[in-house]
C-alpha positions as CSV (number, residue, x, y, z in Angstrom):
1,X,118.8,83.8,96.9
2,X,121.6,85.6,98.4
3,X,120.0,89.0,98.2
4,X,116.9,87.8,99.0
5,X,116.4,89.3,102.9
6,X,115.1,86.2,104.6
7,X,112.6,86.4,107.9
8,X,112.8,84.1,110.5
9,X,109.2,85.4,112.8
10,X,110.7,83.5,116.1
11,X,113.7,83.3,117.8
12,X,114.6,83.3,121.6
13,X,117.4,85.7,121.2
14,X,117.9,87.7,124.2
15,X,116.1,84.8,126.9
16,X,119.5,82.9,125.9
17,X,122.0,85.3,126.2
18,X,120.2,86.5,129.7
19,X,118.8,83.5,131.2
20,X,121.3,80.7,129.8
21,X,124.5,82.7,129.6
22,X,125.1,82.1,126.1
23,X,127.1,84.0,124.1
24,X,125.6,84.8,120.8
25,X,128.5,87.0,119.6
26,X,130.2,83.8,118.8
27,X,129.9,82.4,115.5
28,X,128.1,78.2,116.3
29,X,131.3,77.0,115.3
30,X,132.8,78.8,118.5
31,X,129.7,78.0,120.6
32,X,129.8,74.8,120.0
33,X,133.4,74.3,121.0
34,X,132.7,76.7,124.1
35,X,129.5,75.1,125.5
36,X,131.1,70.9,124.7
37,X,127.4,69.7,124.2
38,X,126.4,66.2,123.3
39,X,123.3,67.0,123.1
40,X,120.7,70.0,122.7
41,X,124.0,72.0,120.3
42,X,124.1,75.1,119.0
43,X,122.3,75.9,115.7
44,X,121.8,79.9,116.3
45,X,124.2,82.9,116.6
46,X,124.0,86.5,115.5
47,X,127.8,85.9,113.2
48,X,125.2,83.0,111.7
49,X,122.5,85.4,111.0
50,X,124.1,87.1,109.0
51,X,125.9,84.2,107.1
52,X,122.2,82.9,106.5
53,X,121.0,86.2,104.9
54,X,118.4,86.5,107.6
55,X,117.2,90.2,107.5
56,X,114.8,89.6,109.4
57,X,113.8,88.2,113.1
58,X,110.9,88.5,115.1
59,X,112.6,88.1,118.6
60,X,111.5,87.6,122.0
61,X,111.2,89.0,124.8
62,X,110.5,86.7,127.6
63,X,109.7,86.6,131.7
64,X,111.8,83.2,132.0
65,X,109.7,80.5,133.5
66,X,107.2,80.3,136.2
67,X,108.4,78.1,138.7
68,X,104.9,76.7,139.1
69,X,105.4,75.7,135.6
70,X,108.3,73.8,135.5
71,X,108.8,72.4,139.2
72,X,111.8,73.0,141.3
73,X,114.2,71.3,139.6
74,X,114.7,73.4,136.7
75,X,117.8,75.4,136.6
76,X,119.1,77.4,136.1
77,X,117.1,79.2,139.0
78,X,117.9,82.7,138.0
79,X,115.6,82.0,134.9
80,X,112.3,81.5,137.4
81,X,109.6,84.4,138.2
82,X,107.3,83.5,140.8
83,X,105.3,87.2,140.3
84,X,104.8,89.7,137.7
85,X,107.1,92.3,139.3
86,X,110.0,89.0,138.9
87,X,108.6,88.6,135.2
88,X,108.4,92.0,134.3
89,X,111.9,93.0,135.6
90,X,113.7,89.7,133.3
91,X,111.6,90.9,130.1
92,X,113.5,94.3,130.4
93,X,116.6,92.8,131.1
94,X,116.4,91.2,127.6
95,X,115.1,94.6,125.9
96,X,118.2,96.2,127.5
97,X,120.4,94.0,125.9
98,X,118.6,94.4,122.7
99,X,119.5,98.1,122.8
100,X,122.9,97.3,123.7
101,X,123.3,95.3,121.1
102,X,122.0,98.1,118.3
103,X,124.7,100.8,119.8
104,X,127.4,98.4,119.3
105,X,125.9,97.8,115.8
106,X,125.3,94.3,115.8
107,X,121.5,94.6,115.3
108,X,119.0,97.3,114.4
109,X,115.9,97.6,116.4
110,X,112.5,97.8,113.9
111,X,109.6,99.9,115.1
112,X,108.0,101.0,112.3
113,X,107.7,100.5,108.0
114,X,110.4,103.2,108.0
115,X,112.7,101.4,110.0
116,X,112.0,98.1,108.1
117,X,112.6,99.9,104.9
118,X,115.9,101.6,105.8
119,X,117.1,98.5,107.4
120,X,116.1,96.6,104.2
121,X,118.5,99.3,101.9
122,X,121.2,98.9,104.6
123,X,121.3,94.9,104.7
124,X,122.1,94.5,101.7
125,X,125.4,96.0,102.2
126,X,126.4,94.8,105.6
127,X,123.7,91.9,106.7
128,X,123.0,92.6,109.9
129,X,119.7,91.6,111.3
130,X,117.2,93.5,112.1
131,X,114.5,92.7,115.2
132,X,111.4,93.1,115.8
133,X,110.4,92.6,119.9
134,X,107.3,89.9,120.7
135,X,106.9,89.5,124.2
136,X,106.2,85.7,124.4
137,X,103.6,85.0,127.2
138,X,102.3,88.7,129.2
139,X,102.7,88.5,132.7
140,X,105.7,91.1,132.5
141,X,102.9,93.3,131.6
142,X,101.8,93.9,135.4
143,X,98.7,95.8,134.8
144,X,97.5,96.6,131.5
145,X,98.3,100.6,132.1
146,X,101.6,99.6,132.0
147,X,101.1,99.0,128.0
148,X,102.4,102.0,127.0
149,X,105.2,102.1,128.3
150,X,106.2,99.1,126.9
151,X,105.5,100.3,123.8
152,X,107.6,103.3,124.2
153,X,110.8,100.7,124.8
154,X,110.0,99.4,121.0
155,X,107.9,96.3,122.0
156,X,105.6,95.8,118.9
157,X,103.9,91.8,119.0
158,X,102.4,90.7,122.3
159,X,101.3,86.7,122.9
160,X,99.4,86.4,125.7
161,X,100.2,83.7,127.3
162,X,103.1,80.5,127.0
163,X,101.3,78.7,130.4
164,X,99.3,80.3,132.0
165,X,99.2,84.0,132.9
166,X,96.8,86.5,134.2
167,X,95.4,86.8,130.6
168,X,94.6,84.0,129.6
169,X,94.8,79.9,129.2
170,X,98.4,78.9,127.7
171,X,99.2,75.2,125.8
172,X,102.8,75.6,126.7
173,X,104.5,72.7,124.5
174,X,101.1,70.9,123.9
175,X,99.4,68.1,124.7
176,X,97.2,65.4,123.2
177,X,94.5,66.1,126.2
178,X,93.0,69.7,124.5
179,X,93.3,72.6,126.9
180,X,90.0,74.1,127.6
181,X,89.6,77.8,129.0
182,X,90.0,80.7,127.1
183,X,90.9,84.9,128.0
184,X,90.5,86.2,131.6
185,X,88.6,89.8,131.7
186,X,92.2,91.1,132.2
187,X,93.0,89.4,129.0
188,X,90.0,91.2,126.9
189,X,91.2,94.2,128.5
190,X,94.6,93.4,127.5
191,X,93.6,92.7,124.0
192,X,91.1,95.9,123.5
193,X,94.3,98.4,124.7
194,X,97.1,96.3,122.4
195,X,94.3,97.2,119.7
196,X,93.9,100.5,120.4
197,X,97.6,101.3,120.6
198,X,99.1,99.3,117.3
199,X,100.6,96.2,118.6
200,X,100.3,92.9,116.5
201,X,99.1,89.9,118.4
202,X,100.7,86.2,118.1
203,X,98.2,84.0,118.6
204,X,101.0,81.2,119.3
205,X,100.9,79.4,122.8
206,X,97.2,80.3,123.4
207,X,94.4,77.8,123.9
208,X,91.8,77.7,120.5
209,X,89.1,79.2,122.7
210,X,91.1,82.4,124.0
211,X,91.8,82.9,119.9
212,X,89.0,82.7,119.1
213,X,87.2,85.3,121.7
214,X,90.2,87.8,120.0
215,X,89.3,87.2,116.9
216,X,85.7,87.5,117.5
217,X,86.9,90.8,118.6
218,X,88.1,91.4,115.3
219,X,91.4,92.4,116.2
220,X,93.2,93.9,113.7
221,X,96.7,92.6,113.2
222,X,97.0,89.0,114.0
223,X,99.6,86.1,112.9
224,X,100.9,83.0,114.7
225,X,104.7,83.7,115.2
226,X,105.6,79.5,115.2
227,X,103.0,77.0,114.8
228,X,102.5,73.9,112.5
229,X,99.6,71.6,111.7
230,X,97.1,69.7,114.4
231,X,95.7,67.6,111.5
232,X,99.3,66.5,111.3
233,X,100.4,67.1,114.8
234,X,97.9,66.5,117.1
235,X,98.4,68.7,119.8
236,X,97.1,71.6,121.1
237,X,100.3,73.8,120.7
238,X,99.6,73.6,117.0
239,X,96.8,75.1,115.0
240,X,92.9,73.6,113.8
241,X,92.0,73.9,109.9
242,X,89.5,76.7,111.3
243,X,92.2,79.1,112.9
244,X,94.3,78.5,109.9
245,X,91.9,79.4,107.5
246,X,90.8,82.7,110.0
247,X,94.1,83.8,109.8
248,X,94.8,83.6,106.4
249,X,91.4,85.3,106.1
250,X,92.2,88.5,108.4
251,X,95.4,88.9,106.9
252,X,98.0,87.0,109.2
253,X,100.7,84.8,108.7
254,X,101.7,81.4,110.2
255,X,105.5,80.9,110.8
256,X,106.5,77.2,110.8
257,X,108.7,76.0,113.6
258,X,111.4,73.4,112.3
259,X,111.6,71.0,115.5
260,X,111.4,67.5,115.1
261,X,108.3,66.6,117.6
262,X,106.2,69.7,116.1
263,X,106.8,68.0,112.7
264,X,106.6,64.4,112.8
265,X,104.6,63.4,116.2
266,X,106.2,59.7,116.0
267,X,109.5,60.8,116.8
268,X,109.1,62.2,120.1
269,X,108.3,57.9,120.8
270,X,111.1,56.9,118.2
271,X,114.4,59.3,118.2
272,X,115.3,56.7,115.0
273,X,113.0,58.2,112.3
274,X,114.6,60.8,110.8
275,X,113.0,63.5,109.9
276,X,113.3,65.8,107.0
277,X,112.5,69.0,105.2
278,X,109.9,66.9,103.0
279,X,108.3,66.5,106.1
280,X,108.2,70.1,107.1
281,X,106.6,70.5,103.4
282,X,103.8,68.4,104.2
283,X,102.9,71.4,106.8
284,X,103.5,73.9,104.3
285,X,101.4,72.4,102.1
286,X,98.7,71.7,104.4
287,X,98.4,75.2,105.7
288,X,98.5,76.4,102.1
289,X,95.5,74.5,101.2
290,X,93.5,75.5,104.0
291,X,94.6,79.4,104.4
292,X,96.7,80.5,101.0
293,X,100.5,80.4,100.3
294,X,100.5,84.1,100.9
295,X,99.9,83.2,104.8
296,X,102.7,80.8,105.3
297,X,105.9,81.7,106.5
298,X,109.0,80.3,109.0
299,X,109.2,81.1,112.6
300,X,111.9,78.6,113.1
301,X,112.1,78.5,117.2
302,X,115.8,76.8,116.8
303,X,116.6,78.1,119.7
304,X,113.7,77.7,121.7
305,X,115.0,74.5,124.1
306,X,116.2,72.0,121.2
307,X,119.5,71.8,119.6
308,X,120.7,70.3,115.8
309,X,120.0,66.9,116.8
310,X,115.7,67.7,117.2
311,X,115.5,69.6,114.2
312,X,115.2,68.7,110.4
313,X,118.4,66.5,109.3
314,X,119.3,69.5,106.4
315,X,119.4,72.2,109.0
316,X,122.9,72.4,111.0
317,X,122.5,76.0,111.9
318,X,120.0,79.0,111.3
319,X,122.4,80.0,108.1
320,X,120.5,76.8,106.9
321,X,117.0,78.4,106.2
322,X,116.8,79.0,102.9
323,X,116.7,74.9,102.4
324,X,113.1,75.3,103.4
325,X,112.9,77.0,99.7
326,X,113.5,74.1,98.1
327,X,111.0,71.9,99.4
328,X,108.1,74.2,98.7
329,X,106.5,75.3,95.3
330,X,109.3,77.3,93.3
331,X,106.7,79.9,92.5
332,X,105.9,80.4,96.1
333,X,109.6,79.9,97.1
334,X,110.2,83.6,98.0
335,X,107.3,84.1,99.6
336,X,107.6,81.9,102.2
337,X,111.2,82.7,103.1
338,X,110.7,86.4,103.0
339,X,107.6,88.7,101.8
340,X,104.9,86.9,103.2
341,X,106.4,88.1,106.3
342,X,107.5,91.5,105.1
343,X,104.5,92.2,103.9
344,X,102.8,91.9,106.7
345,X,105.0,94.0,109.1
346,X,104.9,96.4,106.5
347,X,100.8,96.4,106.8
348,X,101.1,95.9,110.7
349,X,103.7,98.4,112.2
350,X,103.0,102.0,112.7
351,X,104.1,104.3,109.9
352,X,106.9,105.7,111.6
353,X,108.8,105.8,114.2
């Protein structure tokens, strides 16, 4: 295990650190101490990264929150956009810091197979991560001419929408009541030029009927960064026996997301159930019957809004990933913490640079 370079395909790095003010230098142990949390604590840090082994993360680039989303009493109010411009200038904010972080060497940026590769050789002497950018939800993307250029800033995986954006119908966090509408024209527009142009698209976030108009477009390089089972968690947010199995069938992989509602619906009504990796298993398992063990994979979301106390009781902090390992088939045990995702960034990122 402990040169085994773990992926973790979603994690709300930057959006933290820019919108929150958190300080992700520290080590959770530090955080924790800082930030004097009862609830929602710490659980991710790039010092915990590494201690985790995780090569890998797919991390996000985000517009913050659309105030029409979340009502005025959200705060902090920096992290609202009320227009694309708003939106587009906090998703470059985050890639900025992203760079930043690479010249002071605590990250390397991953564009391409030959980055991946040469980050893989490096990591194993000196474990530090290595990200791939998703933008999570597309209204920083003003108009879809702008693609380009967003490529150009290492932006590889687009998701469409979190709520709603210009491109399409969103789920946000779910909800028992299925969302209905699917991709705007700017959305098959959207879709047609990420195509055209090499990005991979995260079908996470999107209601069923927006995925499947893209894959009926036969898009080529599609996964779901962090999404568990509806026939175990009934929601929207999560994904139908049908999508599983279509993205298994094109080639994709699911990442599993490790918070507590998303795994055992009960205890969003009863905070006394404790929930457990065995329970995340039951997802795993579930997926694997329906689209292959070769399309499962974790997309933790740890720090996507919920701290230690709303996820799994074995995981304290992202260092804690590798657990998943143990409650999965041994056989498949690797590929579930680590190739399943390399080998489809490998199959899905331009050649080079």
């Amino acid at each position: 295990m402990k040169n085994l370079p773990l992926v973790d395909s979603h994690l709300d790095l930057a959006e933290n650190v820019t919108l929150f003010g958190c300080d992700l230098t520290l080590s959770v142990a530090e955080r924790r101490a800082r930030e004097k949390r009862s609830t929602g604590q710490a659980t991710v840090s790039l010092p915990e990264l590494e201690r985790g082994g995780i090569a890998v993360v797919i991390a996000t680039v985000t517009p913050g929150f659309l105030a029409a989303d979340v009502g005025a009493d959200f705060e902090p109010r920096s992290a609202l956009y009320h227009t694309a411009e708003q939106a587009e200038a906090q998703a470059l904010s985050q890639i900025d810091l992203y760079e930043s972080w690479e010249k002071q060497g605590r990250v390397r940026l991953l564009k391409s197979v030959i980055d991946l590769e040469h980050h893989l050789q490096l990591w194993q002497a000196d474990r530090k991560p290595g990200l791939v950018m998703l933008m999570e939800g597309a209204d920083p993307i003003v108009h879809v001419g702008d693609l380009p250029k967003w490529w150009q800033r290492g932006l590889r995986m687009i998701g469409l929408t979190y709520g709603d954006t210009k491109y399409g119908a969103g789920v946000r966090g779910g909800s028992l009541n299925f969302r209905h509408g699917g991709l705007t024209p700017d959305g098959f527009e959207l879709l047609k030029s990420m195509a055209d142009l090499g990005f991979i698209w995260d079908i996470s976030h999107l209601a069923e009927e927006g995925i499947w108009q893209g894959l009926d477009m036969n898009f080529p390089r599609v996964c779901a960064s962090h999404a568990n089972v509806r026939a175990l968690t009934p929601t929207d947010r999560h994904l139908s026996d049908d999508v599983i199995r279509a993205i298994g069938q094109c080639g994709g992989v699911i990442g599993l997301v490790l918070y507590n509602s998303f795994i055992e619906p009960r205890w969003k009504q009863d905070k006394s159930i404790v929930v457990t990796l065995n329970d995340l298993a039951r997802h795993a398992n579930h997926m694997a019957s329906v689209g292959g063990w070769n399309h499962v994979g974790i997309g933790s979301d740890l720090d996507g809004g919920f701290g230690r106390e709303e996820c799994p009781i074995e995981i304290d902090t992202v260092a804690d990933l590798n657990k998943v390992g143990s409650v999965v088939p041994t056989e498949f045990r690797d590929a579930i913490l680590s190739t399943n995702w390399l080998d489809f960034l490998r199959g899905s990122l331009p050649n080079t640079p």
